[in-house]
C-alpha positions in Angstrom: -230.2 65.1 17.0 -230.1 67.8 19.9 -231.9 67.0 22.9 -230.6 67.3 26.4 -232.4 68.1 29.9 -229.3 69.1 31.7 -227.5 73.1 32.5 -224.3 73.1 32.0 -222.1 73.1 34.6 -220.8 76.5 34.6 -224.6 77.9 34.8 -225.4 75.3 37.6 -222.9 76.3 39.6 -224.2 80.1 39.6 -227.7 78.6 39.9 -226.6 77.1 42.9 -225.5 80.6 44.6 -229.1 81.9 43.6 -230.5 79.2 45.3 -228.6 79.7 48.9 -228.6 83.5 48.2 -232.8 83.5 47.9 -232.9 81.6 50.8 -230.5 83.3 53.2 -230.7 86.7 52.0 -234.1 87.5 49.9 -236.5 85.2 51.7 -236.0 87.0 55.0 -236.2 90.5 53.5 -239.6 89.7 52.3 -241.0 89.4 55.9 -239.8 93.2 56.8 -240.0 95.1 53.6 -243.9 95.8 52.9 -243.5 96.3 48.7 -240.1 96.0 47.1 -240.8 98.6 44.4 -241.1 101.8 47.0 -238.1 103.5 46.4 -239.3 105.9 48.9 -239.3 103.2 52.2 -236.4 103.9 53.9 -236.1 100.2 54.9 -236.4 99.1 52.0 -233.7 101.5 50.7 -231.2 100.2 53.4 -231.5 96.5 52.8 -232.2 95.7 49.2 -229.6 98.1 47.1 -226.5 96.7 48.3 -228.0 93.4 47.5 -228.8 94.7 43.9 -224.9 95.3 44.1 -223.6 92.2 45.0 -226.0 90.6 42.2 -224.0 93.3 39.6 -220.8 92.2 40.9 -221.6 88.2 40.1 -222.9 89.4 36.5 -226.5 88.2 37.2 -228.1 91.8 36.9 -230.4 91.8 34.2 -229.3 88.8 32.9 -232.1 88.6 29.9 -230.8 92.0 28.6 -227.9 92.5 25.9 -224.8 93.6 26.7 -225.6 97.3 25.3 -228.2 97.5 28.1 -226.1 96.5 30.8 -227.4 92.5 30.8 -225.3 89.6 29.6 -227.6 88.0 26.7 -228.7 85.5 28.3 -231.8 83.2 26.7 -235.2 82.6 28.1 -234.1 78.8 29.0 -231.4 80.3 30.9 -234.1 83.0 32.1 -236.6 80.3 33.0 -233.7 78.5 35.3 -233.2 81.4 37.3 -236.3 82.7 38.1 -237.8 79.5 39.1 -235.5 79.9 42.2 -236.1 84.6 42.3 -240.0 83.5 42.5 -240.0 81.9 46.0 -239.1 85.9 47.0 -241.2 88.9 46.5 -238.1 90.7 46.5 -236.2 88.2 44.3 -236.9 89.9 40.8 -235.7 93.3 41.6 -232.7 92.6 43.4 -231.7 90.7 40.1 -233.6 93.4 38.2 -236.0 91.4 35.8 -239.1 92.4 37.9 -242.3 93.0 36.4 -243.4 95.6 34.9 -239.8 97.1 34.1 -238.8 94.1 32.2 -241.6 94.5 29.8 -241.4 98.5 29.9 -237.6 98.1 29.3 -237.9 96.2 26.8 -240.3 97.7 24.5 -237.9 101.2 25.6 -235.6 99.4 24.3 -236.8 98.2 21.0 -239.4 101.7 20.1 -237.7 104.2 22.7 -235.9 107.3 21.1 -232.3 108.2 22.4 -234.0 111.2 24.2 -236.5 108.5 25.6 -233.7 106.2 26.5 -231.6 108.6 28.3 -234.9 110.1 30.6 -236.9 106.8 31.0 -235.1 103.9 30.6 -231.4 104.3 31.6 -232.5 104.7 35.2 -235.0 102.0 34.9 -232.1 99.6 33.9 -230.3 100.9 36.9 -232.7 100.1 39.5 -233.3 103.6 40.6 -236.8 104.4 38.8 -240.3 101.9 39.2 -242.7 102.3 35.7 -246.0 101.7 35.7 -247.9 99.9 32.6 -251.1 101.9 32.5 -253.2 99.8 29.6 -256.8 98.2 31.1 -260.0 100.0 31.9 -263.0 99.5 34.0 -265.4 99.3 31.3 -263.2 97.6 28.8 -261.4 95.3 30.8 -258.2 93.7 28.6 -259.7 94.7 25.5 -258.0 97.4 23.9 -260.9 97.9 20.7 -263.0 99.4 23.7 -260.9 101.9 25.6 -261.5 105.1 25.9 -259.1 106.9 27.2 -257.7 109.8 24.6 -255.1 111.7 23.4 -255.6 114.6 21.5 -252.8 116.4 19.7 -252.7 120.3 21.1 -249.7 121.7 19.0 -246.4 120.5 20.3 -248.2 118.6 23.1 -250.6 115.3 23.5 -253.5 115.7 26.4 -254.7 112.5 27.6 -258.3 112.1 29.0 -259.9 108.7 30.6 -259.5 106.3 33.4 -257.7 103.3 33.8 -257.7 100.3 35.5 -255.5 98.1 37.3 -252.4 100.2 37.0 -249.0 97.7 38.3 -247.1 99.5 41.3 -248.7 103.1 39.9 -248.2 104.1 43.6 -243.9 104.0 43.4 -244.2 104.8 39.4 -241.7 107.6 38.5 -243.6 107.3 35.1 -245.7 105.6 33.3 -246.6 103.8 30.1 -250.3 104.9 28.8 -252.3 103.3 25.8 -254.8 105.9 24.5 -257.2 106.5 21.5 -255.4 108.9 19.1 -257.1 108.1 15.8 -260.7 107.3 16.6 -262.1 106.7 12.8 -259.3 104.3 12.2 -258.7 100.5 11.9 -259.5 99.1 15.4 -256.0 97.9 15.6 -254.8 101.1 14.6 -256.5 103.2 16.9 -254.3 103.5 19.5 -250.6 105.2 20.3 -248.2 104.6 23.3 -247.4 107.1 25.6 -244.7 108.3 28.3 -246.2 110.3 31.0 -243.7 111.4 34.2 -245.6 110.9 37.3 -245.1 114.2 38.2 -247.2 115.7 35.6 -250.2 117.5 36.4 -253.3 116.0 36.1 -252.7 112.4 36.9 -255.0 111.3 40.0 -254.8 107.6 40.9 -258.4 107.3 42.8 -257.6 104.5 44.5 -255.1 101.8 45.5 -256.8 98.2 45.2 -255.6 95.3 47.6 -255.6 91.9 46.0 -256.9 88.6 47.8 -258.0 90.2 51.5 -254.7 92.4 51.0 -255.6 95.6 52.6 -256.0 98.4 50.2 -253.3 100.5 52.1 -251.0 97.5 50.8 -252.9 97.6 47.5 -250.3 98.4 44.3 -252.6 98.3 41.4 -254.9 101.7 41.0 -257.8 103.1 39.5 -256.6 106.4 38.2 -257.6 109.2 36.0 -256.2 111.2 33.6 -257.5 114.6 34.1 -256.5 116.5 30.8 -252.8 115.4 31.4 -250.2 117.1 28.8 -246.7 115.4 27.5 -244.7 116.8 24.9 -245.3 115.2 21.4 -241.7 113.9 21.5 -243.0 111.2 24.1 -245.4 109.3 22.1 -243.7 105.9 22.5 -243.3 103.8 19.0 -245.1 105.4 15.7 -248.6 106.7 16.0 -250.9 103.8 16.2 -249.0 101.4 17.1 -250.0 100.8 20.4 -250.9 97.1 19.3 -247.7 96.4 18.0 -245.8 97.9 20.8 -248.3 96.0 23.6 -247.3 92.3 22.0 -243.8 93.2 22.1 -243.9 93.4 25.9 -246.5 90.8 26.9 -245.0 88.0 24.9 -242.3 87.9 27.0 -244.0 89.3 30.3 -245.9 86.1 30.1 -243.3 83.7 29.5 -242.0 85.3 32.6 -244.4 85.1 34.9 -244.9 81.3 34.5 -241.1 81.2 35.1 -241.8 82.7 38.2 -244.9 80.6 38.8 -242.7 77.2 39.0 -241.2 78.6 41.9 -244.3 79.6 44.0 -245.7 75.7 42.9 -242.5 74.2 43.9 -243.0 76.0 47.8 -246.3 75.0 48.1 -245.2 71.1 47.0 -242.1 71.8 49.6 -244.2 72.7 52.1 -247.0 70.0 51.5 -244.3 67.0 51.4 -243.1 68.7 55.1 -246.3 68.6 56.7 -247.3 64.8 55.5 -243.8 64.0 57.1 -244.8 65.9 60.4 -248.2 65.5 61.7 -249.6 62.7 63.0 -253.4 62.2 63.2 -255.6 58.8 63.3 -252.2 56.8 64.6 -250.3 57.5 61.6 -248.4 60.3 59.7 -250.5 62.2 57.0 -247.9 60.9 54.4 -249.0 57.6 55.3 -252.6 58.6 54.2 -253.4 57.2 50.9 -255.6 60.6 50.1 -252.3 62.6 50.9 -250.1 60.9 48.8 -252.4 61.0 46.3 -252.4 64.8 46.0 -248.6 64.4 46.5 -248.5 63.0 43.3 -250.8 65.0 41.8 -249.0 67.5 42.6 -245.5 66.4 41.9 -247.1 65.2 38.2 -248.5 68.8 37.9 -245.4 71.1 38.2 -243.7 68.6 36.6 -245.3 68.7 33.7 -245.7 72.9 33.7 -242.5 73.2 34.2 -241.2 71.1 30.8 -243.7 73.1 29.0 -242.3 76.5 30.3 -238.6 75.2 29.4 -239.9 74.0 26.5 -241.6 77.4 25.5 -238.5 79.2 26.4 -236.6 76.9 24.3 -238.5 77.4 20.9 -238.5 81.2 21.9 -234.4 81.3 21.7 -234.4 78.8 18.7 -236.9 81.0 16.2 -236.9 84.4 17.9 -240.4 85.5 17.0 -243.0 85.1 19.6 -245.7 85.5 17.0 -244.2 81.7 15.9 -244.2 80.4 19.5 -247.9 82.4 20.4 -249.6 78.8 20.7 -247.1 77.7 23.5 -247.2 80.7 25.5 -251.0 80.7 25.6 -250.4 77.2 26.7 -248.3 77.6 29.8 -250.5 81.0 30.1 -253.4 78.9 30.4 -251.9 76.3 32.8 -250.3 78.6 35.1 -253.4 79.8 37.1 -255.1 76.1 37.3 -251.4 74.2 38.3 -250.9 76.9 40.9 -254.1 77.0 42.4 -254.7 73.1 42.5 -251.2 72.6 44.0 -251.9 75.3 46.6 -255.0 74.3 47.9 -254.1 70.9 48.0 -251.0 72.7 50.1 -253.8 74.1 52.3 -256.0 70.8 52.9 -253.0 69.4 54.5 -252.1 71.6 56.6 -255.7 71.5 57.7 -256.7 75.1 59.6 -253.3 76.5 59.9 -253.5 76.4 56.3 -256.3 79.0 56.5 -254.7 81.0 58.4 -252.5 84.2 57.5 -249.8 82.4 59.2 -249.5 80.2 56.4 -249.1 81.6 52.5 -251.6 79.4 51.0 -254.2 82.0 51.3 -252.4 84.5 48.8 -251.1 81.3 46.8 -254.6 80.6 45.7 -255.6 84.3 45.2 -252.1 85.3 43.4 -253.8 82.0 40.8 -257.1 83.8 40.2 -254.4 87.1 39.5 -252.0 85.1 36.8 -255.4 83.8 35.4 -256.6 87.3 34.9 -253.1 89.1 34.0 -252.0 89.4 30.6 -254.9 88.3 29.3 -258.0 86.0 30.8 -257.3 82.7 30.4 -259.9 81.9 28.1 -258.5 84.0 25.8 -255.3 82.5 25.5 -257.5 78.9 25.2 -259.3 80.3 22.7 -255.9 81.8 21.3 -254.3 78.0 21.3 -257.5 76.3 19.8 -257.2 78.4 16.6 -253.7 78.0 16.2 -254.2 74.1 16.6 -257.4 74.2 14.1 -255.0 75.6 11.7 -252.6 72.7 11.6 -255.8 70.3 10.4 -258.0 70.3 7.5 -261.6 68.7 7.4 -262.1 65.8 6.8 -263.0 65.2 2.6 -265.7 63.4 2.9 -269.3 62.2 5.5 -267.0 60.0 7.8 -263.8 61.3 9.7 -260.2 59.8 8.2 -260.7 57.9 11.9 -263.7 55.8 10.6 -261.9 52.5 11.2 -264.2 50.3 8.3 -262.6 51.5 5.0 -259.3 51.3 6.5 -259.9 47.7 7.8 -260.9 46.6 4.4 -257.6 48.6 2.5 -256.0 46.4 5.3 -257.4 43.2 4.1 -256.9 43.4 0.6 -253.6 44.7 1.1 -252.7 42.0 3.1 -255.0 38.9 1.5 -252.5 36.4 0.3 -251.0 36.4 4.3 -254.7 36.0 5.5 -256.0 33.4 2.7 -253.1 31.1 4.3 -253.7 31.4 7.5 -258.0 31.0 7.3 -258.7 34.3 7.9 
């Protein structure tokens, strides 16, 4: 029997380096460069590449990818270990180049791309020299795809897409983009769609507007409402068969959202850092706030909350390298996707309440703490999708019970329990 909470010591020891490396190097980057993914910022261009180097030269670039793609193989647990130290930075992901949404975009590349495809789109997305852009929700349809609306229409040797969507990742820095559209209208619903690959500098393409998140002004904003004004790709860069766009979609969100609650322990653990260090600071009412009962309560809430997320994301990375199918693990993910939003949230605003108004304020990053929660709840899926998700697959472990009374009902199994065990109770008078 196999069952050990320890890293090795090899992996510790590179874990360790993260850790001082985030802190010394990534954390302070974060306060000067305004979005990580603009190639185009000249700052940004200066400080973070020969960081990305030094990450190559230490073997810890792209560490989730095969060897072939210029990663190292490494597991989701072993994933799951590093970027619960890259999540305290903004920056952290893509100077170890597993950021979102290239990981996901790379990887269904990877898996659907053609060599042509590979060469153009995703060799320079491996390298850290392109941004993609996932471009899959719409306004009206939100995350489900069996309502979209947004086309492609076959014109010879060329698709032309048509429709808006919604909520586009980093579209602003994209050097292309990944597109879901209607190609097959009369078909199954989940066989409506296609994938596409669409250059950013192809005509037609309009993003209408850049949307800031959580009081984030929408100068900063890096998710866009764009349209797709009769835009035209060459039939060789329909992504995956023709549609397929479901199949391709669950290839990269399984993992995306394993991902992101890697991530998530991180941003948990700060504000729980950063809660402990304030109870240990301030005095009010003659005594430290630790001292408070009501503060050490929601320490331990707290401490009991992330925790416990964080065995269920190892956990879920665990079964993922065991069985490799996340159609077998789809329960757990929709688990930790479902806790991610609530543990982060709770943790964070129980970060604010003790730092009392500085919390508030922009000074402090509970603010965007609580509104990046509302985001996780909302990415990838609502979460009560994936609770719906996770109730089915649980239903479908159990069977009804056979007859009026559940198997529970305690009286038919007290008196199987009596005549099993008479003789005992007959000599003792009972």
């Amino acid at each position: 029997m196999a069952w050990d909470f320890e890293t090795d010591e090899t992996y510790q020891k590179e874990l360790d380096w993260v850790e001082g490396f985030v802190r010394e190097e990534l954390e302070p980057i974060d306060l000067v460069v305004r979005h990580p993914q603009d190639l185009q910022d000249p700052v940004r261009q200066e400080l973070i590449p020969p960081l990305q180097e030094e990450v190559r030269r230490r073997g810890l670039w792209a560490t989730h990818l095969g060897p072939e793609l210029g990663g190292r193989g490494d597991g989701q647990v072993k994933l799951a270990l590093l970027n619960e130290i890259l999540g305290r930075a903004r920056c952290g992901p893509i100077v170890f180049g597993c950021q979102a949404p290239d990981t996901g975009n790379s990887e269904i590349l990877a898996h659907y791309g053609t060599p042509e495809q590979k060469d153009r789109f995703l060799a320079p997305l491996l390298a850290g020299e392109a941004v993609s852009c996932f471009s899959m929700t719409e306004p009206q349809g939100g995350a489900d795809p069996k309502v979209f609306t947004t086309t492609a229409v076959r014109d010879g040797d060329e698709w032309v897409i048509d429709g808006e969507k919604w909520f586009s990742s980093n579209a602003r820095f994209a050097s292309f983009f990944i597109v879901m559209a209607v190609t097959d209208p009369d078909a199954d619903p989940y066989r409506r769609m296609s994938m596409f690959l669409v250059p950013a500098d192809a005509p037609g393409i309009e993003i209408l507007r850049n949307i800031g998140l959580g009081g984030q002004d929408a100068a900063d904003g890096t998710h866009a409402h764009m349209r797709y004004r009769q835009v035209r790709v060459p039939a060789t860069n329909m992504l995956g068969p023709r549609g397929d766009a479901f199949v391709v979609a669950q290839t990269r969100l399984g993992g995306g959202r394993i991902h992101h609650a890697m991530r998530a322990v991180a941003l948990v653990r700060r504000a729980l850092d950063m809660m402990c260090e304030r109870a240990l600071s301030r005095h009010t009412q003659g005594s430290l706030l630790g001292d408070k009962q009501l503060v050490q309560q929601m320490i331990a809430d707290s401490w009991i909350d992330l925790e416990s997320f964080r065995l269920l994301v190892l956990r879920t990375a665990w079964k993922i390298d065991r069985y490799k199918d996340y159609k077998r693990v789809r329960a757990d993910i929709s688990a930790v996707k479902a806790a991610m939003p609530r543990v982060l949230h709770d943790v964070s605003a129980r970060a604010l309440q003790v730092h009392g108004s500085l919390g508030l304020a922009n000074d402090m990053p509970f603010m965007w703490l609580i509104a990046e929660s509302f985001h996780m709840g909302l990415a990838d899926g609502p979460t009560e999708v994936h609770k719906v998700t996770l109730a089915r697959q649980e239903l479908a472990l159990h069977e009804p019970a056979p007859g009026a009374f559940p198997t529970g009902y305690l009286p038919p199994k007290e008196q199987a329990a009596r005549e099993r065990f008479a003789e005992v109770l007959e000599r003792h008078g009972r």
